[in-house]
N, C-alpha and C positions, 0 to 999 in steps of 0.2 A: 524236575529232578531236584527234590528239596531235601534229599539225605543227605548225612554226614560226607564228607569227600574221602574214596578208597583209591585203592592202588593197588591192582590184582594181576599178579606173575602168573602166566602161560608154561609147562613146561619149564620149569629152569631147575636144576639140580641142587641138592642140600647146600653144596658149598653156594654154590650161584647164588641161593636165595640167604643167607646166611649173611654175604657179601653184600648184596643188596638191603638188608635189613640194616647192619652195621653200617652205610650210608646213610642211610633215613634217620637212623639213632645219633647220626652226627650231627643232622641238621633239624634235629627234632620235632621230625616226623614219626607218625607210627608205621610200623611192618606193615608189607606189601602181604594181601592177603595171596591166597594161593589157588589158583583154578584146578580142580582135581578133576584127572580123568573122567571122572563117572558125571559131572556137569557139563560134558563137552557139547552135549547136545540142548540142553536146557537154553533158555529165552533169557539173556545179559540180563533180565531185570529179577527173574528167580537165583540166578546167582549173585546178584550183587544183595537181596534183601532177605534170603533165607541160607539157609544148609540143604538146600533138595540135593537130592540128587538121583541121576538118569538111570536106564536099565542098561543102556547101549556108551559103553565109555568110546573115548574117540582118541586116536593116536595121532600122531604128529610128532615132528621131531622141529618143527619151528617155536619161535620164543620169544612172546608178548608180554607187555608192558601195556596194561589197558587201566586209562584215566578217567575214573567217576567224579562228576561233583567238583572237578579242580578247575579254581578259576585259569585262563591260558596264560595269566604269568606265571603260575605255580607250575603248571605242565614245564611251559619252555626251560624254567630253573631246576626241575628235576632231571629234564633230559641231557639238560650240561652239566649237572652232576656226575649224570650215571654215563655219558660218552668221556668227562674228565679221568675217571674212576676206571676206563676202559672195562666196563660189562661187553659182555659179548653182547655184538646188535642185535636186539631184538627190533621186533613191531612194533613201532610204538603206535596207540589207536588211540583218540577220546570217543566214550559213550555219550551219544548224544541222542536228543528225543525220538528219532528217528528209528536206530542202532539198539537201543535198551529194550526194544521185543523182537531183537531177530538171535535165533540161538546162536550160539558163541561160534561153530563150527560153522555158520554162514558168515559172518565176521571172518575169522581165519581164513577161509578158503578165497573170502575177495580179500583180503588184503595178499594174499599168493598171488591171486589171479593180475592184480594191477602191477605186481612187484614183478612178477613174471612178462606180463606185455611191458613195462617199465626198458626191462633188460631187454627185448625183443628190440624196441624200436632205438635203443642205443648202439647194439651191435649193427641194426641196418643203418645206420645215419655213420657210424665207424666203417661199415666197408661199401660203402657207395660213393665213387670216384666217379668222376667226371672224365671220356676219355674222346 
């Protein structure tokens, strides 16, 4: 991963990203690029290195903050920006060698899927009494 370092918003709405760009412009960064529907399918590494885009868009109403290229100080210092700033939570995800050929919609759907068992095994650790 030897490109420039991005910052590419999942789903977040005009104002959302608006907000979020007017963050970045404070601490002089660039805008947060924008995953467009019709990439949702595409391979994180066709979306982070061109403008393709898919036949099949993909919907969703979750909202990611996915980190290319950013060293983990810069991650952790954006994320306390953008939870100080109160953004609505999103995902936060890093691309990593790994993750940058799985299409973006397999990304998304595990980070559901762990966020989901996540709250699963908290709720049962919350109602499991000793009797």
């Amino acid at each position: 991963m030897d490109k420039e370092p991005k910052l590419l918003a999942w789903n977040f709405t005009l104002e959302e990203k608006e907000k979020l760009d007017c963050l970045l412009k404070e601490i002089g960064a660039p805008p947060a690029s924008t995953i467009d529907s019709a990439q949702g399918h595409l391979p994180l590494r066709e979306i982070i290195h061109s403008n393709a885009r898919g036949k099949d868009c993909l919907e969703s109403h979750e909202k990611l903050l996915l980190f290319y290229n950013i060293p983990q100080r810069g991650v952790f210092f954006l994320i306390d920006v953008f939870k100080k700033a109160r953004l609505k939570q999103p995902f936060y995800a890093v691309v990593t060698e790994h993750s940058i050929e799985w299409p973006f919609s397999k990304l998304l759907d595990h980070l559901v899927d762990e966020r989901d068992k996540a709250a699963k095994r908290a709720a049962c650790a919350g109602t499991s009494s000793i009797t």
